[in-house]
C-alpha positions in Angstrom: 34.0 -27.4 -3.6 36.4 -27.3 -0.8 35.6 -26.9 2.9 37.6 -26.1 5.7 35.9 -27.1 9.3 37.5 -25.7 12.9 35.9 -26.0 16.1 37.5 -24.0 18.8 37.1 -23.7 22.9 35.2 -20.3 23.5 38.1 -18.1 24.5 38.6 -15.0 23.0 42.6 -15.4 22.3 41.0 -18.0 19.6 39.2 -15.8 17.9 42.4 -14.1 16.2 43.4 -17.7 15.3 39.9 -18.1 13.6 40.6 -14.8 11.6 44.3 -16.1 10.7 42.8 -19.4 8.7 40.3 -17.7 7.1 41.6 -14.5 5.9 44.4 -17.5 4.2 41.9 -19.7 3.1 39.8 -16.9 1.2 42.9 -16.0 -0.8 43.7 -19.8 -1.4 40.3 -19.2 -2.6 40.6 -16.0 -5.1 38.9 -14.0 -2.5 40.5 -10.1 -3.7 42.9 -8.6 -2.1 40.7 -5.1 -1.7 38.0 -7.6 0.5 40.3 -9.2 2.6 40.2 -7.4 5.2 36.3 -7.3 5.0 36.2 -11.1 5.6 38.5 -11.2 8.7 36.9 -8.2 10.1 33.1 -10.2 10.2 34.5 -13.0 10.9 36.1 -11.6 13.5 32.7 -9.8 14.8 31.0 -13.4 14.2 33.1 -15.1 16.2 33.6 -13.2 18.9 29.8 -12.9 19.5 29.5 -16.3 19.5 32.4 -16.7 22.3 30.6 -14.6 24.2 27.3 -16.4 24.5 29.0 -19.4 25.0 31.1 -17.8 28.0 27.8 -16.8 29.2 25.7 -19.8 28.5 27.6 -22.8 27.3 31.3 -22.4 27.7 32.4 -26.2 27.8 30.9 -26.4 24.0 32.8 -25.4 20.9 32.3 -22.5 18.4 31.9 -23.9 15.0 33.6 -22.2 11.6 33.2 -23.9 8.2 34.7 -22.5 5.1 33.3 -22.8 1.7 34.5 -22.1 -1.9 32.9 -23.2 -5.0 30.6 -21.8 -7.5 32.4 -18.3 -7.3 31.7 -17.7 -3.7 33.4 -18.1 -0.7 31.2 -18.8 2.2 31.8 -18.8 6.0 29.8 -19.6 9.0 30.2 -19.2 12.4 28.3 -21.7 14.5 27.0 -21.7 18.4 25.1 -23.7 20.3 24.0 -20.8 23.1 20.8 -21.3 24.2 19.9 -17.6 24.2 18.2 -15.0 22.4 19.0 -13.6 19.4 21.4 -10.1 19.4 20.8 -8.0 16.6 23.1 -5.2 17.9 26.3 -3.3 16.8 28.5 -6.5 15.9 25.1 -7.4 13.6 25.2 -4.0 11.7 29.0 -4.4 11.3 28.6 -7.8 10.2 25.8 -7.0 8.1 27.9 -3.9 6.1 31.1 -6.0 5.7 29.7 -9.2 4.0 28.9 -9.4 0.4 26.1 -12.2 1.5 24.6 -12.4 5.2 22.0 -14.8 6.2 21.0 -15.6 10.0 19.3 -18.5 11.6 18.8 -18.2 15.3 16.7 -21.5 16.9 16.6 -21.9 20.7 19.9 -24.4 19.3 21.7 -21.4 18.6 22.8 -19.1 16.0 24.1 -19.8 12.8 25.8 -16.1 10.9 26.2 -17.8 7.5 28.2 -15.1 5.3 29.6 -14.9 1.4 32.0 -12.8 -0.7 32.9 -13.2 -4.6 35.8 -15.7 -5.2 36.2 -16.1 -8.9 
């Protein structure tokens, strides 16, 4: 199993960065070609929801992303540490339709949008 950790400063312009390593790490992975552009799209959503509560709540901490491959999966989540309530809105549901696997943990810590896709 091989993991990939980046923390980055909550500013949107690093967000596209974010979507650049993982989109090349799932295919390093076996990630298809056809679901490629699922994973950089909720990545993309998961990350910039996360820059956005830390610009609103916490903007001198990092955003978290770990990535994951190993027992046919690739896994990727997207780590904050805003102190606010939980959003379940429209980057939720387009999260939520692009990733094979979607599991959310929201403490008064933060949120944690842990997500999977098949890598064989």
């Amino acid at each position: 199993m091989a993991t990939v950790e980046l923390a980055f400063s909550a500013l949107p312009v690093h967000v596209r960065t974010a979507r650049l390593i993982t989109t090349a790490v799932a295919r390093r992975s076996g990630v298809a070609e056809p679901l490629l552009d699922e994973v950089r799209l909720a990545v993309g959503e998961a990350c910039s929801r996360a820059v956005e509560a830390h610009q609103k709540h916490c903007p001198d901490q990092p955003v978290r992303l770990e990535l994951t491959d190993g027992g046919g999966r690739f896994s990727v989540s997207v780590s904050d540490q805003a102190q606010a309530e939980p959003e379940h809105g429209l980057s939720m549901a387009v999260i939520k339709g692009l990733a094979d696997e979607l599991e959310i943990d929201s403490s008064p810590e933060g949120m944690k949008i842990s997500m999977s896709w098949p890598a064989p």
